[in-house]
N, C-alpha and C positions, 0 to 999 in steps of 0.2 A: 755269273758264270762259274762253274765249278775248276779248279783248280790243274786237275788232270787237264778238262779240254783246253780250258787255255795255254798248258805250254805245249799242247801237241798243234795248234792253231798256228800259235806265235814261230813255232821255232820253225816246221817244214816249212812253211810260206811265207813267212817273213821273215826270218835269218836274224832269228835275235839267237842265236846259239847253235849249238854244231849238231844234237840228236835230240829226235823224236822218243819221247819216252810214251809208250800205251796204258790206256788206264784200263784197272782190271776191271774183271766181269763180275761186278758185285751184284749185281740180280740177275742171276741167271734161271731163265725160263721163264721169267717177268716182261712185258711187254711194257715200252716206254713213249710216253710220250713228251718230246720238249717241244714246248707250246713258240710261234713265232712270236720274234721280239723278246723271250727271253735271254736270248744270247750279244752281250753287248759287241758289236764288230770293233776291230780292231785294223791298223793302217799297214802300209808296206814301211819296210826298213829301209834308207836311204841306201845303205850299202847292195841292198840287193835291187831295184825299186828305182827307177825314171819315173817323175811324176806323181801324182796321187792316187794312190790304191788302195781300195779300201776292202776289206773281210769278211763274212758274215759267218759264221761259222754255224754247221750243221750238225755233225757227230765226228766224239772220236775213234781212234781205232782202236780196239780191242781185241780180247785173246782169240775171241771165237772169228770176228772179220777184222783182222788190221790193214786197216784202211780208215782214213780220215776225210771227211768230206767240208765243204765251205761253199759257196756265192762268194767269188773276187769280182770286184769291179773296177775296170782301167778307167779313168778319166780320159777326154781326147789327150794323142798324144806319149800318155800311162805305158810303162812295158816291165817285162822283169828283164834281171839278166840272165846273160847265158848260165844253163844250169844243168844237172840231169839227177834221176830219181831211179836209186836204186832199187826199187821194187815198180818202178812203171807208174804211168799215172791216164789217168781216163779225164777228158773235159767235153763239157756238150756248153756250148754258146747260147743262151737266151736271152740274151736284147743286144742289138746295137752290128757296129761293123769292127771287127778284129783284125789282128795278122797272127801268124807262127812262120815260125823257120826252123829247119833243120841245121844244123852246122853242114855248112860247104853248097847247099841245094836253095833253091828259089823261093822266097818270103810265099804265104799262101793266105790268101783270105779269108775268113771264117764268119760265118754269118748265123743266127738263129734257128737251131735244131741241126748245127755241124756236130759229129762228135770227132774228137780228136786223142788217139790211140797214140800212146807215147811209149815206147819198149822200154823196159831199164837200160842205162846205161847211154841212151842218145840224148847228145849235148844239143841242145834247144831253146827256145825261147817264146814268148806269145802276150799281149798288150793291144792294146788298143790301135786305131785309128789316128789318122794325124788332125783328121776334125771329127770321130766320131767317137762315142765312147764303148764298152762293152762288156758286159759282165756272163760269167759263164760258171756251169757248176763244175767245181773239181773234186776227181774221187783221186785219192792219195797214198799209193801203197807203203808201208815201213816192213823194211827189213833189220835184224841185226839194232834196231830201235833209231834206225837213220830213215830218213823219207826222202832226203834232200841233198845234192851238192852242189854249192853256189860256184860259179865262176864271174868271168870279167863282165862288165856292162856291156848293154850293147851301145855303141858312140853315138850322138846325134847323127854325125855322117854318114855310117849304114844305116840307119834310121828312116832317116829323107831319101836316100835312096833307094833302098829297098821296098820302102813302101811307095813313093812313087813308080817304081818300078810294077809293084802289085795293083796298087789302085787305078783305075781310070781319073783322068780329071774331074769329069763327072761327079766321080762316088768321094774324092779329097778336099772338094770346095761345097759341097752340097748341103752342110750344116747350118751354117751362119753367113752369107756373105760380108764384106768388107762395108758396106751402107749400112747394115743393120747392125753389125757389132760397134759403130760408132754412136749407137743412139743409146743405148745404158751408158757409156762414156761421157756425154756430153751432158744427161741429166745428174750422173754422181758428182761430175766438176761442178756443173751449179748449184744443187742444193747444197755442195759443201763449199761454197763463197768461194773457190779458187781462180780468179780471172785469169791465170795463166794457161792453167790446165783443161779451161774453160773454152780460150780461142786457141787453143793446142787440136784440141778434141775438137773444135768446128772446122777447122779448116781440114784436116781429117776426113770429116764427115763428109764436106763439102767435096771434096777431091772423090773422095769414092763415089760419087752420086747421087747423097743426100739433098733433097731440092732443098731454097730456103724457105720456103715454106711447109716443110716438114720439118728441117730442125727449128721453125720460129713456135709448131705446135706441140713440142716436147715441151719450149721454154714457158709456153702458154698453161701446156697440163702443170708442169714445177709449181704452179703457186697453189694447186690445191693440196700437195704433200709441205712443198718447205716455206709457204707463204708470198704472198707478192711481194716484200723487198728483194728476195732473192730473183723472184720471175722478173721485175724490174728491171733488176741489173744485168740476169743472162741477155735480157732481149735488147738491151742496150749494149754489150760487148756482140752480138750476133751482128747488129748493125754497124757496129765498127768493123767487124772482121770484112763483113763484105762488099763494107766502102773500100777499105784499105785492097783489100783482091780484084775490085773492079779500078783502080788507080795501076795498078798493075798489069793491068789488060787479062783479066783472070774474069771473065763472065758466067759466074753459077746459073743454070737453073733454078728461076723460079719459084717452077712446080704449080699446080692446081689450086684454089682455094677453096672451102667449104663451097661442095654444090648445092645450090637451094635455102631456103629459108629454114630456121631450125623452129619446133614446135615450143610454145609457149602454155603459162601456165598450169591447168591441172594435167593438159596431156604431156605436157613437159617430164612434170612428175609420175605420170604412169607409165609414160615409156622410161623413165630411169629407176622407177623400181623392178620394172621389168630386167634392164640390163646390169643390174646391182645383182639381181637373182642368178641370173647365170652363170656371170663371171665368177662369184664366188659360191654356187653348184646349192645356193639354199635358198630360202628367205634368211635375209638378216633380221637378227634380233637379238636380245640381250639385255644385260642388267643398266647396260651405260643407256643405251638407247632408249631403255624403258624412264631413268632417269631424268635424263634430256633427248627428250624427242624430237627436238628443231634437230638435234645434229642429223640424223640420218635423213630429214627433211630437206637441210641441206647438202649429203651427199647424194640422193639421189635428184637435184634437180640440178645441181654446179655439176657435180663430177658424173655420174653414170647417165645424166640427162644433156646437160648443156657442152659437154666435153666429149664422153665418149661416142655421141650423135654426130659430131664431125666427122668428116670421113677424110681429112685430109692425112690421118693415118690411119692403120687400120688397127683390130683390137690387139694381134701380135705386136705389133710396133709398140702401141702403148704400153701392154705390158712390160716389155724392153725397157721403156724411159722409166715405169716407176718402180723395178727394182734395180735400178741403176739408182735411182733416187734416193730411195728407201735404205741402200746397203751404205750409204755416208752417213747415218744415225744411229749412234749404238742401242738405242733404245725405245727402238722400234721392232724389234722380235719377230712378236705376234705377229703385227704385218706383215712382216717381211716373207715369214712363212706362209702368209694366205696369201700371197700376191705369187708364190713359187707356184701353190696350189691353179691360183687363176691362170698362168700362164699356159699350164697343162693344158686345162679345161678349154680354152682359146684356141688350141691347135701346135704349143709349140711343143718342145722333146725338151727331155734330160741331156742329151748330146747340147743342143743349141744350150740350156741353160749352162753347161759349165765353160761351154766358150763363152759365154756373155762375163760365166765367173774370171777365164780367163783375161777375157779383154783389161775389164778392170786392175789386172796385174800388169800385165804389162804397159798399164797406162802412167803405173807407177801407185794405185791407191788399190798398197797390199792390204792391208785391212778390209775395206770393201770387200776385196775379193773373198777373203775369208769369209766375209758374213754370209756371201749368198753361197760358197762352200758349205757353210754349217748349216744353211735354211734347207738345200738340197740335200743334206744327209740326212736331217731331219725330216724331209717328207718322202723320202727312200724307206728311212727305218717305220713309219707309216702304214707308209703304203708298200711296203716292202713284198710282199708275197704278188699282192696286181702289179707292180712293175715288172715280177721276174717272171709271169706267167704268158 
């Protein structure tokens, strides 16, 4: 990234400084173009910035248009503070569910293909969703080589309020519910050997209405990511937790078991390269595979055959458990990014994946959460133009 745009980037919308300096117009009457993914995005400032915000930056302003453009994206939750822009600012919303507010007037919704017309001079605000995330493009006008004046944050308590206030129940809970964000929880505690955090994260689960036989098929999927001593032991603290809650007159649910008999054999193996292919949107293939070729033999007739043919979860859920799984391994990357990929492909959002990111924080395993943070930004910057289209 060149020099000029980044501190016209950095400073109006992220408050690392007090003015907007414009870069001049060193080819004029030349036609440019900056190719995507050249421009590294950069984060929000905490001083200005609730939450994770992230940048992408488009052009900067210049002598002939000052105005500076970017792709900001809220995380759920994500907000700026109160602020106003002395030359006005222009934002059109392309993915996701947002808020803004005026100082003194009523939080307002903003959704994909909103635009939102900002006067100079009115103190404002605008951020995400309290479970949905939202990224929009902003055009940024500089005067007097200012774009921006920060003021106070907005408190968690207008926050919840006002956006409850804005949203329906509905559209506030509709991302992740409380069963489903316990199942990347309960697979990152087991494949990270934690029994604590382990029957923390089941009883959790169990309370929100995870059957036991849906959290026994996460601890069953764990042993193709972290090995059977790990699935061993989750399945063994599984059934301690729920002796221990039925000694207490605490009666879980169940739940369903595998309907029907599962295919064996060669059809075993060709319906799991069949769902190997999907999930991860190809044929697999590769240097390793070509190398040792039992491996992929045996992922698709354990894992994408004999595993993901049970239906006692479904392919979203699974997803869920194995980057739950996958994020307590620092050194599992690669994966970690193909399995953000497969989730997509399966049916789930970017909103759902940074509450899964969030759960894991608040479960207390901030690392984790950071990893599938960075796997998401990583198949953002990607796929970056299809997700904002």
């Amino acid at each position: 990234m060149n020099k000029p745009l980044l501190a016209l980037i950095s400073i109006p919308l992220l408050g690392l400084a007090g003015q907007a300096v414009a870069s001049p117009d060193d080819e004029v009457g030349r036609q440019r173009v900056t190719r995507a993914g050249t421009q590294a995005p950069v984060f929000g400032a905490r001083e200005n910035f609730t939450g994770r915000v992230r940048v992408d930056p488009l052009f900067a302003a210049e002598m002939a248009i000052p105005a500076s453009g970017a792709y900001v994206t809220f995380e759920p939750g994500a907000r700026s503070a109160w602020h106003t822009h002395p030359a006005g600012q222009r934002l059109v919303v392309t993915a996701g569910t947002g808020l803004t507010q005026e100082w003194g007037k009523p939080v307002k919704v903003i959704r994909p293909g909103d635009v939102v017309v900002c006067p100079p001079g009115v103190k404002h605000w605008h951020g995400a969703g309290p479970r949905t995330a939202m990224t929009h493009l902003t055009v940024t006008g500089v005067v007097d080589g200012k774009s921006v004046q920060w003021l106070e944050q907005v408190s968690p308590e207008e926050y919840e309020r006002d956006a409850t206030a804005a949203l329906s129940p509905a559209q506030a809970d509709a991302a992740l519910s409380s069963r489903r964000r316990a199942i990347p929880v309960i697979g990152a505690a087991a494949a990270g050997g934690d029994p604590v955090r382990l029957r923390s994260a089941l009883a959790q689960g169990l309370d929100a209405g995870l059957s036991v036989s849906a959290a026994k098929e996460v601890l069953v999927q764990l042993y193709a990511y972290a090995g059977f001593p790990r699935s061993l032991n989750a399945l063994g603290e599984l059934m301690n937790v729920v002796e221990e809650r039925k000694q207490d007159g605490v009666h879980d649910e169940m739940g369903p078991n595998v309907t029907g008999p599962l295919p064996q054999g060669a059809e075993l193996q060709r319906i799991g390269r069949e769902n190997q292919s999907r999930i991860s949107g190809r044929t697999v293939d590769g240097p390793v595979f070509q190398f040792a070729p039992v491996i992929n033999d045996y992922l698709q007739a354990h894992l994408f055959g004999a595993i993901f043919e049970r239906d006692t979860l479904n392919w979203q859920d699974r997803e869920l458990a194995t980057v739950g799984i996958l994020s307590t391994m620092p050194d599992v990357t690669a994966q970690l990014r193909s399995h953000i990929g497969a989730s997509l492909r399966v049916g789930l959002d970017v909103d759902q994946l940074w509450l899964l990111a969030g759960s894991l924080d608040e479960a207390g395993m901030s690392e984790a959460g950071q990893r599938v943070h960075a796997a998401i930004d990583w198949h953002l910057a990607q796929q970056g133009e299809t997700q904002r289209s």
